[in-house]
DRENDRENDO-972336 format. One record per atom (N, C-alpha, C): x, y, z; residue in one letter. Coordinates in steps of 0.02 Angstrom, whole numbers, plus 50000, padded with zeros to 5 digits. Last residue first. Layout:
BEGIN
XYZa
...
This chain:
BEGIN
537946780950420x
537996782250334x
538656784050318x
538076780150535x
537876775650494x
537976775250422x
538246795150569x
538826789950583x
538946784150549x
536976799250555x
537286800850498x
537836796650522x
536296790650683x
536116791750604x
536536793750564x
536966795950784x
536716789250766x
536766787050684x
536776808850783x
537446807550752x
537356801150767x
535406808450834x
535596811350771x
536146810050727x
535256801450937x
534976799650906x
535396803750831x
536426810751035x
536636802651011x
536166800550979x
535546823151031x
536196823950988x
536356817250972x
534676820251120x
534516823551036x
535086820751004x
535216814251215x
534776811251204x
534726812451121x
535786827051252x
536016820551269x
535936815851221x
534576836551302x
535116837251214x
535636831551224x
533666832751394x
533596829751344x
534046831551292x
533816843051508x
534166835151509x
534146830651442x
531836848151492x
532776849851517x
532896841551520x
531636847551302x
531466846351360x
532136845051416x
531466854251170x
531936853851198x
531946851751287x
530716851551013x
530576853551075x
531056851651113x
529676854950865x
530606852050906x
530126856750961x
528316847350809x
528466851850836x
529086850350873x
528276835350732x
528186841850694x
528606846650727x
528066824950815x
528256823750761x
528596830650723x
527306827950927x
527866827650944x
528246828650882x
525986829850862x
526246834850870x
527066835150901x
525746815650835x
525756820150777x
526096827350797x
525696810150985x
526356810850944x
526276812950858x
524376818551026x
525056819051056x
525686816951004x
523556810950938x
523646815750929x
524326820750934x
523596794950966x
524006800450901x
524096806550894x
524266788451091x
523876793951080x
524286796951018x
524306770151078x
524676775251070x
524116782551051x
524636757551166x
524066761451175x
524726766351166x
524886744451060x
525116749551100x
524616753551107x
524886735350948x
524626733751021x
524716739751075x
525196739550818x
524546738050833x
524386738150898x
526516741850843x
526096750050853x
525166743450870x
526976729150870x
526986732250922x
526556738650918x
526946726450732x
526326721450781x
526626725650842x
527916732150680x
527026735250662x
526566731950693x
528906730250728x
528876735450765x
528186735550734x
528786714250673x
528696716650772x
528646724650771x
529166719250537x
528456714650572x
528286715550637x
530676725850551x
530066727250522x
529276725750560x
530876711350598x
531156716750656x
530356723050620x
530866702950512x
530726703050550x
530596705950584x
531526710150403x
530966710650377x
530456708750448x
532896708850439x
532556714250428x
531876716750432x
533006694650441x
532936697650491x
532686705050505x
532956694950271x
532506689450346x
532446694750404x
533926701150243x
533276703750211x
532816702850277x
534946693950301x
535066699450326x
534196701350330x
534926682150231x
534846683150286x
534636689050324x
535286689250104x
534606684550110x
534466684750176x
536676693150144x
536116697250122x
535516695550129x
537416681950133x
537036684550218x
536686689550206x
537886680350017x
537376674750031x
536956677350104x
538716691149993x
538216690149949x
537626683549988x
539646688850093x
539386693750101x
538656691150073x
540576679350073x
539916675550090x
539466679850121x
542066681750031x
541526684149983x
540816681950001x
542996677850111x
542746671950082x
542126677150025x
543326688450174x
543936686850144x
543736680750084x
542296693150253x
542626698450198x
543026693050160x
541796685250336x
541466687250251x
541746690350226x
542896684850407x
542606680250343x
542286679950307x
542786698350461x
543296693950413x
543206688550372x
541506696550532x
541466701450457x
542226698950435x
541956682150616x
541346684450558x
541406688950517x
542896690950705x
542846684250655x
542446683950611x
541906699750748x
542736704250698x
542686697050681x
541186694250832x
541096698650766x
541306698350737x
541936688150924x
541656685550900x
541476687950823x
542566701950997x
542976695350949x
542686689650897x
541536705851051x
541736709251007x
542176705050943x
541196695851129x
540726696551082x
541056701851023x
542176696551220x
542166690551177x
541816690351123x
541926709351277x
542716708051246x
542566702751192x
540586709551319x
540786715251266x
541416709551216x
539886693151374x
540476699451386x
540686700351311x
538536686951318x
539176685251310x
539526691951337x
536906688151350x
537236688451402x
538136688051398x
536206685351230x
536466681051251x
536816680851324x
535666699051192x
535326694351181x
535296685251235x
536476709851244x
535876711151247x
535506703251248x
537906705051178x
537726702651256x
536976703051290x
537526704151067x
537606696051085x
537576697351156x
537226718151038x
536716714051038x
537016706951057x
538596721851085x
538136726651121x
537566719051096x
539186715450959x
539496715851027x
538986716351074x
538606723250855x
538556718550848x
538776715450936x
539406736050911x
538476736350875x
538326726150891x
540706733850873x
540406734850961x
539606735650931x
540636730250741x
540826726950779x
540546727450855x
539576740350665x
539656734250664x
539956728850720x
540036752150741x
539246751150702x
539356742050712x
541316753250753x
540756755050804x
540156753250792x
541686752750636x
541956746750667x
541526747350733x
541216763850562x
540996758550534x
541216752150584x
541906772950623x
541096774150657x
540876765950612x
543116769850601x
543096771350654x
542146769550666x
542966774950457x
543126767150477x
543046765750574x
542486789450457x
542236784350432x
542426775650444x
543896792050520x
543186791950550x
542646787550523x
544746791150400x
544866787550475x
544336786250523x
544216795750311x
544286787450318x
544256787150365x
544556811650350x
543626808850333x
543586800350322x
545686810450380x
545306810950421x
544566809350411x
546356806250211x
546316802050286x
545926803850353x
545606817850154x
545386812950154x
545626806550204x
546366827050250x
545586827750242x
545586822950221x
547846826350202x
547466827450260x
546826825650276x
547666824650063x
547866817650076x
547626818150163x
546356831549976x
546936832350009x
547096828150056x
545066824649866x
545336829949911x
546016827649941x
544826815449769x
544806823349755x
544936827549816x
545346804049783x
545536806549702x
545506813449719x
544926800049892x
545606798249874x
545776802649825x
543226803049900x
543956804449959x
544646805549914x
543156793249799x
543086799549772x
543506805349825x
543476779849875x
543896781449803x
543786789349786x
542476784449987x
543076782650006x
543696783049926x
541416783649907x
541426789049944x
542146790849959x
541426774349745x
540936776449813x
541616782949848x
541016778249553x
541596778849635x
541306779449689x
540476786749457x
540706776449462x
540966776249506x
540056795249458x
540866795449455x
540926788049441x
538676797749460x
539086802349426x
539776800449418x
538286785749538x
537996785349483x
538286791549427x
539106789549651x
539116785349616x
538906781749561x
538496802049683x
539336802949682x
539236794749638x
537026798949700x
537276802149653x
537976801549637x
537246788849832x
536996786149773x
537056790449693x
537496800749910x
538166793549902x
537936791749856x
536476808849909x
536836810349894x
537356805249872x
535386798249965x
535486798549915x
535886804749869x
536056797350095x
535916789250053x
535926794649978x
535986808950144x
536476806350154x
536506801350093x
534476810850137x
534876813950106x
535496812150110x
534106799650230x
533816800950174x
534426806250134x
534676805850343x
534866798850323x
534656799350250x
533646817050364x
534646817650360x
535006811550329x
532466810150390x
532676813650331x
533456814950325x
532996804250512x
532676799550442x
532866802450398x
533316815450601x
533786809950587x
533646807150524x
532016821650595x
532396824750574x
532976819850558x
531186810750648x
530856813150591x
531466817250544x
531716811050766x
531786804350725x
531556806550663x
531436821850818x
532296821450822x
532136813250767x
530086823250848x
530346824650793x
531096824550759x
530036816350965x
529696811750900x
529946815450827x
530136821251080x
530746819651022x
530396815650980x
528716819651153x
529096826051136x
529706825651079x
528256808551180x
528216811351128x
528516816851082x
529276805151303x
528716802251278x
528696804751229x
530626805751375x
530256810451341x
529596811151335x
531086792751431x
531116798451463x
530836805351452x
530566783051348x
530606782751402x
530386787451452x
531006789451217x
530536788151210x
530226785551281x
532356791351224x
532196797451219x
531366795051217x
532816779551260x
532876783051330x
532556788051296x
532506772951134x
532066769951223x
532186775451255x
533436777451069x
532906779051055x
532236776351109x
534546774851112x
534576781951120x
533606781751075x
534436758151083x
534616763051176x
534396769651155x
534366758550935x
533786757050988x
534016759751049x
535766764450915x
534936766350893x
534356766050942x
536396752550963x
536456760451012x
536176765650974x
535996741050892x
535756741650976x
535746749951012x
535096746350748x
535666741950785x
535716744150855x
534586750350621x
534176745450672x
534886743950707x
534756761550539x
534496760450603x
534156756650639x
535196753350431x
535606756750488x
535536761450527x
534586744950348x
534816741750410x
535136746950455x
């Protein structure tokens, strides 16, 4: 799920907008960074029994590990809450403020009621949705493969575009 959320999609329209093919490899490079991210967290926890935030606590310095929470909770309330925010107004038209409020109600209650476990199913749904439209969208697109096999491969720095690089990239690892 965590790159599917609205200021993913924005930094990936404008680099796909404004670029065309050329940053095809800033997504190729983000994926894999994500990739390694995921399954570094998945070792620390299959080695310690401890996610990121308990191994924070135990093994580094009360400095550093409150700065590496603090951010980490910071990019997690950005992800989720203004993420979530950004799509009710995308969808619904609701103002940032109310939609933000709206959220923060919701992940509290799942936090507090445990009805995490049941919005998973949901979650799968919508996932799997979103999934379905982007492969009924390549079907319908007039897309030149050639051109984006070589966007894919080859970095390229087009003027105005490190904007663009950089909020797809720290998109991605922010997520994680």
């Amino acid at each position: 799920v965590g790159f599917i959320d609205p200021g993913n999609w924005a930094s990936n329209i404008a680099a796909g907008s404004g670029y065309g093919y050329e940053l095809l490899w800033m997504v190729t490079l983000s994926t894999i960074m994500l990739i390694f991210l995921q399954h570094n967290a998945a070792h620390l926890g299959i080695a310690t029994g401890k996610c990121l935030s308990e191994a924070a606590s135990l093994y580094l310095p009360a400095w550093l590990k409150n700065t590496i929470l603090a951010t980490a909770m910071m990019a997690a309330v950005a992800t989720a809450i203004l993420g979530g925010a950004i799509a009710l107004q995308m969808l619904f038209g609701i103002p940032i403020k109310l939609g933000s409020m709206m959220i923060l109600v919701l992940v509290l209650i799942c936090e507090f009621t445990s009805a995490y476990k049941r919005i998973e199913k949901l979650i799968i749904v919508f996932v799997s949705l979103i999934g379905f439209s982007f492969l009924f969208e390549v079907w319908i697109a007039d897309i030149d493969w050639a051109q984006a096999a070589v966007g894919w491969v080859k970095p390229s720095f087009p003027e105005h575009s490190m904007p663009v690089i950089i909020a797809n990239t720290l998109i991605g690892i922010v997520q994680e």
